[in-house]
PDB file with one MODEL, atoms N, CA, C and O in Angstrom:
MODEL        1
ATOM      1  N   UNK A   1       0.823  -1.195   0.000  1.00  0.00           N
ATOM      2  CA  UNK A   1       0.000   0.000   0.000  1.00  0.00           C
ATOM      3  C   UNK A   1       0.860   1.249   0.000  1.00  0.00           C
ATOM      4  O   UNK A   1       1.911   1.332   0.636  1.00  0.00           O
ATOM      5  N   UNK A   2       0.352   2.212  -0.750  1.00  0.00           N
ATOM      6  CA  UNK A   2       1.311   3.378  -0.929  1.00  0.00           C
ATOM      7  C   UNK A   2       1.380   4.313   0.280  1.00  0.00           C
ATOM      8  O   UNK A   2       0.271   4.512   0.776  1.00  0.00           O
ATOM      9  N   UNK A   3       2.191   4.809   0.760  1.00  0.00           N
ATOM     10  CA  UNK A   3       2.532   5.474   2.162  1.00  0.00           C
ATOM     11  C   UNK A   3       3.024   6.876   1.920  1.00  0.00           C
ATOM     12  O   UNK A   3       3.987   7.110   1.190  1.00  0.00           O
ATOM     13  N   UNK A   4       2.358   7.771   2.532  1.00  0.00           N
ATOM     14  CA  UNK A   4       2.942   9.199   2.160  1.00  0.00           C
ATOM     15  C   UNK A   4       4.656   9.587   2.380  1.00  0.00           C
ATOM     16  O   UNK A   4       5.252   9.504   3.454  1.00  0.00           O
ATOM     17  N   UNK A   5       5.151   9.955   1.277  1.00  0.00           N
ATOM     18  CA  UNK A   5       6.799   9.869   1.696  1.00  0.00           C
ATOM     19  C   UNK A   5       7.182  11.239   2.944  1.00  0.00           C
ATOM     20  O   UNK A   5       8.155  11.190   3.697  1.00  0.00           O
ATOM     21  N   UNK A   6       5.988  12.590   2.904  1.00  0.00           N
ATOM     22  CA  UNK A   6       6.560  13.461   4.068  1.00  0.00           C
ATOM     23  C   UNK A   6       5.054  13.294   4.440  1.00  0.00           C
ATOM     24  O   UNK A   6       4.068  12.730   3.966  1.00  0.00           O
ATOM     25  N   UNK A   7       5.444  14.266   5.806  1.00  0.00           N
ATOM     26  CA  UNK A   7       4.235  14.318   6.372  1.00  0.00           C
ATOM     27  C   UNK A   7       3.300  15.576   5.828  1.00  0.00           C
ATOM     28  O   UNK A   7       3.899  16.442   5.191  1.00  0.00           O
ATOM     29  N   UNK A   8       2.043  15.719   6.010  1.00  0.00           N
ATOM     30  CA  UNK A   8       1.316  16.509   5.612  1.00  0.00           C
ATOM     31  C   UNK A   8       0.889  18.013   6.611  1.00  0.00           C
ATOM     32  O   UNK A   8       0.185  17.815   7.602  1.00  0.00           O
ATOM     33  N   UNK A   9       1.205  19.028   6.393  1.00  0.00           N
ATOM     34  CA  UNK A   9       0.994  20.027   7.504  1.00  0.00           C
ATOM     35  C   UNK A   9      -0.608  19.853   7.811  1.00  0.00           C
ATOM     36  O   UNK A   9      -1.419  19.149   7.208  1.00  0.00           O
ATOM     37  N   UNK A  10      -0.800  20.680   8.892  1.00  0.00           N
ATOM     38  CA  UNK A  10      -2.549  20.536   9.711  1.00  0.00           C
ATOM     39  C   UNK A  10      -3.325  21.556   8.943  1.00  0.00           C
ATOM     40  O   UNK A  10      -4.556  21.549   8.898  1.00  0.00           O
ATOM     41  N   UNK A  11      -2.404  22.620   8.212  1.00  0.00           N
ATOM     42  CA  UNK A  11      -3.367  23.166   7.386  1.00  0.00           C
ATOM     43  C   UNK A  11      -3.941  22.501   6.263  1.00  0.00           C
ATOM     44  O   UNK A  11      -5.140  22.639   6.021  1.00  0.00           O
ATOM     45  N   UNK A  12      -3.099  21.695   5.459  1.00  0.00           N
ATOM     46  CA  UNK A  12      -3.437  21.034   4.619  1.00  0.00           C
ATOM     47  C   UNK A  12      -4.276  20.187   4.960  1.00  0.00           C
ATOM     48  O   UNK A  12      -5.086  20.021   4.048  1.00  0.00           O
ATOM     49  N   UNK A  13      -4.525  19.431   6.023  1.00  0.00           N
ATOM     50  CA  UNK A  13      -5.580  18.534   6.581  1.00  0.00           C
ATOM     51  C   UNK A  13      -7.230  19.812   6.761  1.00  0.00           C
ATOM     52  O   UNK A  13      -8.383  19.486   6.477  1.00  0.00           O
ATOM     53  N   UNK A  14      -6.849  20.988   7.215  1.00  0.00           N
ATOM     54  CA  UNK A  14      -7.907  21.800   7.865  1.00  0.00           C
ATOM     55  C   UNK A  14      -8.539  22.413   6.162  1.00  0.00           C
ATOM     56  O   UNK A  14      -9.674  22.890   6.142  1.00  0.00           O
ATOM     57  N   UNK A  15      -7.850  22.358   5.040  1.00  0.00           N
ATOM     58  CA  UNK A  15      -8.972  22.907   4.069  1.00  0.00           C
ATOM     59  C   UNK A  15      -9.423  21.869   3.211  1.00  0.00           C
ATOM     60  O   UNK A  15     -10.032  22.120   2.171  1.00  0.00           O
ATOM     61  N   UNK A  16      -9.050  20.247   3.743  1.00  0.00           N
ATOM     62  CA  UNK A  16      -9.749  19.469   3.185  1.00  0.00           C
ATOM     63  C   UNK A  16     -11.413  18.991   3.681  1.00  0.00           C
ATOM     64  O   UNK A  16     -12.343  18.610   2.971  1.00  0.00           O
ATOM     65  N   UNK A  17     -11.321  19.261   5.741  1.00  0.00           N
ATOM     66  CA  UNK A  17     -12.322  18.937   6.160  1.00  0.00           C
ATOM     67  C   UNK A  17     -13.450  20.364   5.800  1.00  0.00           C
ATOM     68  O   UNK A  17     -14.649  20.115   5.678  1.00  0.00           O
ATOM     69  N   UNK A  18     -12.977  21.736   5.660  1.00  0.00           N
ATOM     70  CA  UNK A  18     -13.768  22.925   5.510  1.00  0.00           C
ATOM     71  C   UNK A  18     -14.981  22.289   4.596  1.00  0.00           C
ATOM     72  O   UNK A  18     -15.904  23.088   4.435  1.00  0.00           O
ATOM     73  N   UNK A  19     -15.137  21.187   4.053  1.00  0.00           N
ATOM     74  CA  UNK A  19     -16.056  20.865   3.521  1.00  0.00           C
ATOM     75  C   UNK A  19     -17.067  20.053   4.113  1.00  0.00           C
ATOM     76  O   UNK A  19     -18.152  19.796   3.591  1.00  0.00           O
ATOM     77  N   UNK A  20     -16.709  19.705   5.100  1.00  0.00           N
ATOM     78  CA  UNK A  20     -17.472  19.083   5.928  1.00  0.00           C
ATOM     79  C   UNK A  20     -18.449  19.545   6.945  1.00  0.00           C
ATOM     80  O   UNK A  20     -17.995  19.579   8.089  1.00  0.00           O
ATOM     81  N   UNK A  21     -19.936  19.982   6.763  1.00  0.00           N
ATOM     82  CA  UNK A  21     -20.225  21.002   7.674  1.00  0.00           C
ATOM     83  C   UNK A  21     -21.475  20.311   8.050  1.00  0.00           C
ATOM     84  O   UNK A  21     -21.808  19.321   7.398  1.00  0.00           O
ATOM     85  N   UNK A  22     -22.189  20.718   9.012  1.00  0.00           N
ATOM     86  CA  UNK A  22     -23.416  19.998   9.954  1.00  0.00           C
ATOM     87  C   UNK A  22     -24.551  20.974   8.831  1.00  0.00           C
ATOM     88  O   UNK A  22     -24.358  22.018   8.209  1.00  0.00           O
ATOM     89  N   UNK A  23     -26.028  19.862   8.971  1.00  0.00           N
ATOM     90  CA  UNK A  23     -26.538  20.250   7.883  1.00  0.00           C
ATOM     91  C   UNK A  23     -28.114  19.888   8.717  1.00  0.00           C
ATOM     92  O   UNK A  23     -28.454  18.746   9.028  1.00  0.00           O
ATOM     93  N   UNK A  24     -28.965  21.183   8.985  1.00  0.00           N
ATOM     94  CA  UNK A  24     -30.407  21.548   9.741  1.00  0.00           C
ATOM     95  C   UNK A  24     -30.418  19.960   8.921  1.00  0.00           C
ATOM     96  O   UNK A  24     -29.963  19.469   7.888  1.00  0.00           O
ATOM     97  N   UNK A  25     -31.292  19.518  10.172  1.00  0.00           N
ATOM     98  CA  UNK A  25     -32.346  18.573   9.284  1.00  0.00           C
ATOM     99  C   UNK A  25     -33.682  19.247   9.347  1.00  0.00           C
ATOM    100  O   UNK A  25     -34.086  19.983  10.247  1.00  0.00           O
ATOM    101  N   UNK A  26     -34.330  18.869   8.210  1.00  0.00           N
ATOM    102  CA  UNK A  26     -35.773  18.754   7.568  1.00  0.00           C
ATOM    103  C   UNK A  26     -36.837  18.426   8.124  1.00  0.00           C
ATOM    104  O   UNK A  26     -36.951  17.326   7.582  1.00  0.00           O
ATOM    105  N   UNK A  27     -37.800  18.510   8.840  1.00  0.00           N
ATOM    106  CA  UNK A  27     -38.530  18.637   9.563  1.00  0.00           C
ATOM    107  C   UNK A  27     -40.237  18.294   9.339  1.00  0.00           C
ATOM    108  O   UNK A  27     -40.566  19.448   9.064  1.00  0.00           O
ATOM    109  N   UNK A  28     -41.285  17.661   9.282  1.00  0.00           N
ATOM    110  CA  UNK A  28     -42.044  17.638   8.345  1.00  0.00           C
ATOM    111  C   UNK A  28     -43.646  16.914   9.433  1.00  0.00           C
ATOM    112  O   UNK A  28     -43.570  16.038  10.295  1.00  0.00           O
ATOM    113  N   UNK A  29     -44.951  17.669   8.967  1.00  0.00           N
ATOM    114  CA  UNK A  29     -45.956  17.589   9.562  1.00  0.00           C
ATOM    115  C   UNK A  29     -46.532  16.039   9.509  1.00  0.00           C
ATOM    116  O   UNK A  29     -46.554  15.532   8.387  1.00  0.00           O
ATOM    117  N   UNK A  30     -47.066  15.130  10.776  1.00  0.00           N
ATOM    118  CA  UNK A  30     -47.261  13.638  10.072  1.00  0.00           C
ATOM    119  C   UNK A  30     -48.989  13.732   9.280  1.00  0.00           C
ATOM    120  O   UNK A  30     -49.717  13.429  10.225  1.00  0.00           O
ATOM    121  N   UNK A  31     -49.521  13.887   8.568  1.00  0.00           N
ATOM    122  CA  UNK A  31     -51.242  14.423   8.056  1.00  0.00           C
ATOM    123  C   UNK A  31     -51.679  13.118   8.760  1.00  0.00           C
ATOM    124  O   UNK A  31     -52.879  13.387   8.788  1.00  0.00           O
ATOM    125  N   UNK A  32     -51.633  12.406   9.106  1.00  0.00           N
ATOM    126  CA  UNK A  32     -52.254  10.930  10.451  1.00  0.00           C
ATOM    127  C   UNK A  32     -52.406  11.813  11.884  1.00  0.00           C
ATOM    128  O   UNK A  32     -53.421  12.398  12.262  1.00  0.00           O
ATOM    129  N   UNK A  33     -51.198  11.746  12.517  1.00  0.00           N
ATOM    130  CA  UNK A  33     -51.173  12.130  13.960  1.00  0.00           C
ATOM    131  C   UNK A  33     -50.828  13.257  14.071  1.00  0.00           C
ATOM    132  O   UNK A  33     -50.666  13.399  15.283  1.00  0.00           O
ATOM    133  N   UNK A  34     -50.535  14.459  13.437  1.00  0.00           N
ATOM    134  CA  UNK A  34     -50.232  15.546  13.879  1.00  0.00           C
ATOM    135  C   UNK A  34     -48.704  16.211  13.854  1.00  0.00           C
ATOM    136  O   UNK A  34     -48.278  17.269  13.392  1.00  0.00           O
ATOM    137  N   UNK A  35     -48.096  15.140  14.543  1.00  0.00           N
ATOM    138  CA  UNK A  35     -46.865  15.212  15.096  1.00  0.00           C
ATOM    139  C   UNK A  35     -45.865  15.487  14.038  1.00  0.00           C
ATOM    140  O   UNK A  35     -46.074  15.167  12.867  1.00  0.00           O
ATOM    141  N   UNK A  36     -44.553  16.198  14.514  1.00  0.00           N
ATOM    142  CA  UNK A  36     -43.457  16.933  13.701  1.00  0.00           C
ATOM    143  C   UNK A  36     -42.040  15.978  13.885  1.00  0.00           C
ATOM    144  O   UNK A  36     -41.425  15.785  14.934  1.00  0.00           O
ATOM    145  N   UNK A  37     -41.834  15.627  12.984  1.00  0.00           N
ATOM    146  CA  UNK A  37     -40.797  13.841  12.585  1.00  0.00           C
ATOM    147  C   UNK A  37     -39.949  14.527  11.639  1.00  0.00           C
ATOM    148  O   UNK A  37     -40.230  15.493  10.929  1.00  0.00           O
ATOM    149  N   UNK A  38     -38.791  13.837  11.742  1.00  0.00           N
ATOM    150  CA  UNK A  38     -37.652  13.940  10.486  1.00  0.00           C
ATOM    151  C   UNK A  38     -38.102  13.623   9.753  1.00  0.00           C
ATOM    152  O   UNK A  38     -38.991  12.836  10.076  1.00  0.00           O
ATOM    153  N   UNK A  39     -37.968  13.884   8.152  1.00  0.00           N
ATOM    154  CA  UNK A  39     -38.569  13.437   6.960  1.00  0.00           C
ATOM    155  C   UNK A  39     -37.856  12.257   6.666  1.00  0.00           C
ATOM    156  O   UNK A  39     -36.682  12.410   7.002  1.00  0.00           O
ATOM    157  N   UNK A  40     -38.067  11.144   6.180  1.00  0.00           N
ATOM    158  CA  UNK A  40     -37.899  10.015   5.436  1.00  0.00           C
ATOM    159  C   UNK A  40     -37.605   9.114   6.491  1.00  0.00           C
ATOM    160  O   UNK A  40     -36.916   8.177   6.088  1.00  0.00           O
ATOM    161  N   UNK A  41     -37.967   9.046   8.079  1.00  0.00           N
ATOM    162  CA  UNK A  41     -37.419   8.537   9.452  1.00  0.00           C
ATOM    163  C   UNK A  41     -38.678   8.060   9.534  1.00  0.00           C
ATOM    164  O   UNK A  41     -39.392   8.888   8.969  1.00  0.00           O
ATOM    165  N   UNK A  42     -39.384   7.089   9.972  1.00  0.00           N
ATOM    166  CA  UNK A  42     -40.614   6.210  11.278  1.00  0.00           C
ATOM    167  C   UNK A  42     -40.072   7.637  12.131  1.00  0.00           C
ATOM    168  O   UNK A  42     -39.129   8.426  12.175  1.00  0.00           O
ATOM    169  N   UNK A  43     -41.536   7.309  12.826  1.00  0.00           N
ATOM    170  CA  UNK A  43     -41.416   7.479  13.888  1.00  0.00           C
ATOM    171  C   UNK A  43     -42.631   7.040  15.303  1.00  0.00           C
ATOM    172  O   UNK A  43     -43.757   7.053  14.806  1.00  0.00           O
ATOM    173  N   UNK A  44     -42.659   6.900  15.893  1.00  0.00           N
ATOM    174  CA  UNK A  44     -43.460   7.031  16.981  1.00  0.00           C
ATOM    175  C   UNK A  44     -44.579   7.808  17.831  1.00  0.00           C
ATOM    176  O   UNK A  44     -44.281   8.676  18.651  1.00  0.00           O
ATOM    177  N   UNK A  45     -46.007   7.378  17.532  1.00  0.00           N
ATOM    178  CA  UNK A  45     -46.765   7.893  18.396  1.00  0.00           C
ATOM    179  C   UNK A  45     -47.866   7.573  18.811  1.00  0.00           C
ATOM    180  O   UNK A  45     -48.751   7.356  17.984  1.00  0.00           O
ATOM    181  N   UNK A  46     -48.164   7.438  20.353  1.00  0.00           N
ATOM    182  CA  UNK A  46     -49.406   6.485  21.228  1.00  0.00           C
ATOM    183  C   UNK A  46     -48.979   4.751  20.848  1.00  0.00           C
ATOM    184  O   UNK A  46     -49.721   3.800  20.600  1.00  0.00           O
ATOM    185  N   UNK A  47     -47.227   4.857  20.944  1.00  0.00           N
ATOM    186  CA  UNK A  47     -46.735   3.465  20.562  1.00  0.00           C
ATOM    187  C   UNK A  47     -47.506   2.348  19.775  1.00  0.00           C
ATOM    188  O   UNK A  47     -47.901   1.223  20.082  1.00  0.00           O
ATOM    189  N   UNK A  48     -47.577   3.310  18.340  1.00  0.00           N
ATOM    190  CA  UNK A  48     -47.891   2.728  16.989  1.00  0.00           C
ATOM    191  C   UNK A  48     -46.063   3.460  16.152  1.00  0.00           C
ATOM    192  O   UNK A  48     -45.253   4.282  16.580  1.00  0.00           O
ATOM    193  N   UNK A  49     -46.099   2.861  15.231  1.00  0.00           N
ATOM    194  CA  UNK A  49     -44.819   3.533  14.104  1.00  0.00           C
ATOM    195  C   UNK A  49     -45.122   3.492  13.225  1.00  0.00           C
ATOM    196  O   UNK A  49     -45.363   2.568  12.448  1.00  0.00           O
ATOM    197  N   UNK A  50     -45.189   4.947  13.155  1.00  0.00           N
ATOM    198  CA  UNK A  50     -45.739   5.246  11.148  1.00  0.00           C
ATOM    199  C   UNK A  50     -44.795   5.776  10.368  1.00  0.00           C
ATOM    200  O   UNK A  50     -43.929   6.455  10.919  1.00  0.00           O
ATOM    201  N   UNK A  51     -44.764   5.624   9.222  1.00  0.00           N
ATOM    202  CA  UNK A  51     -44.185   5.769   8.355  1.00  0.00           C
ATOM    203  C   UNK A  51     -44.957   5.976   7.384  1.00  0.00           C
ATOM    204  O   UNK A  51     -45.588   5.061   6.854  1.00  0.00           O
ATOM    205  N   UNK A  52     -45.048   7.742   6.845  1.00  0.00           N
ATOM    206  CA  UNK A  52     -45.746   7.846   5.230  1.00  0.00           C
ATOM    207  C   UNK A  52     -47.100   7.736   5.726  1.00  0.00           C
ATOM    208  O   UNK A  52     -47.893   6.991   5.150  1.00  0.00           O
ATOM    209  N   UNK A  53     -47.588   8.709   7.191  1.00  0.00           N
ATOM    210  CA  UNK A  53     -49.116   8.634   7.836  1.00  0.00           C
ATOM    211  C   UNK A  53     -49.827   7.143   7.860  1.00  0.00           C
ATOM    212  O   UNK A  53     -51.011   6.967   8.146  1.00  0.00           O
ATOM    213  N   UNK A  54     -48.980   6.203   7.541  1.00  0.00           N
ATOM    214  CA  UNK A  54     -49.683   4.699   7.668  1.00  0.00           C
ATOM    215  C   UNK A  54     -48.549   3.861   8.814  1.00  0.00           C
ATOM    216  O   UNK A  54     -47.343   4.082   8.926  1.00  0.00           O
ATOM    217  N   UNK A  55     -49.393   2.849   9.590  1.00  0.00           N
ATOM    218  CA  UNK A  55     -48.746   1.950  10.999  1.00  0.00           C
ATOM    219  C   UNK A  55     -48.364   1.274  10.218  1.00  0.00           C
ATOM    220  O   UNK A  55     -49.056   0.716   9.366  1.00  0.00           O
ATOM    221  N   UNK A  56     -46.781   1.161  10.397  1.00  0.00           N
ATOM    222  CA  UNK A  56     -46.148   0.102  10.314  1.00  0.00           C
ATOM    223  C   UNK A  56     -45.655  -0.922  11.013  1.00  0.00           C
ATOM    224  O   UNK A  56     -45.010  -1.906  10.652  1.00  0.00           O
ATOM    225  N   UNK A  57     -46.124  -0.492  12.295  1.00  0.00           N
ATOM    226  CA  UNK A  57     -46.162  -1.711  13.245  1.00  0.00           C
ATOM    227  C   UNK A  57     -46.992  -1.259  14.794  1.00  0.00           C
ATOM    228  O   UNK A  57     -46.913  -0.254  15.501  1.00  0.00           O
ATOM    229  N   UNK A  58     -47.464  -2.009  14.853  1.00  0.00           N
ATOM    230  CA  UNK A  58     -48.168  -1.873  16.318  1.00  0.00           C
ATOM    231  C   UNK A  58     -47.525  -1.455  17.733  1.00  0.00           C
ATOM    232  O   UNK A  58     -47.878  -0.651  18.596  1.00  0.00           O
ATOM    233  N   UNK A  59     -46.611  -2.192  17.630  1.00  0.00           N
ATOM    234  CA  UNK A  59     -45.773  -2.063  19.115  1.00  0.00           C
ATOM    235  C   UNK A  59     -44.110  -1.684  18.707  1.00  0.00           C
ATOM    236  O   UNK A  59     -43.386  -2.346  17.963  1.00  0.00           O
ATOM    237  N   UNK A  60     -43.722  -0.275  19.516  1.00  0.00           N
ATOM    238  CA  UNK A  60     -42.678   0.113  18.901  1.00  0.00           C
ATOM    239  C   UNK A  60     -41.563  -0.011  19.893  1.00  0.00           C
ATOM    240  O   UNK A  60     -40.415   0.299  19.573  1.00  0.00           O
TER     241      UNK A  60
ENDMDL
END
């Protein structure tokens, strides 16, 4: 496996991660129960799990 021959300074490491940044998640109304869920996530409520305003399982 190929091995870096010098070492790499921390700046050079620091404008590769500058691309890496935390990103709001998305937020979204359930039209079933009311309730405010990550979009494309199940979630939970009156321990049913819906997904897409329909139970996908009874006991969560």
């Amino acid at each position: 496996m190929p091995n870096p021959k010098r070492r790499h300074s921390q700046q050079r490491g620091a404008k590769r991660r500058t691309h890496y940044k935390a990103e709001k998640v998305t937020l979204s109304k359930d039209s079933t129960t009311g309730e405010t869920h990550v979009r494309h996530r199940a979630h939970v409520s009156e321990g049913k799990l819906y997904y897409k305003g329909k139970v996908v399982s009874e006991k969560a």
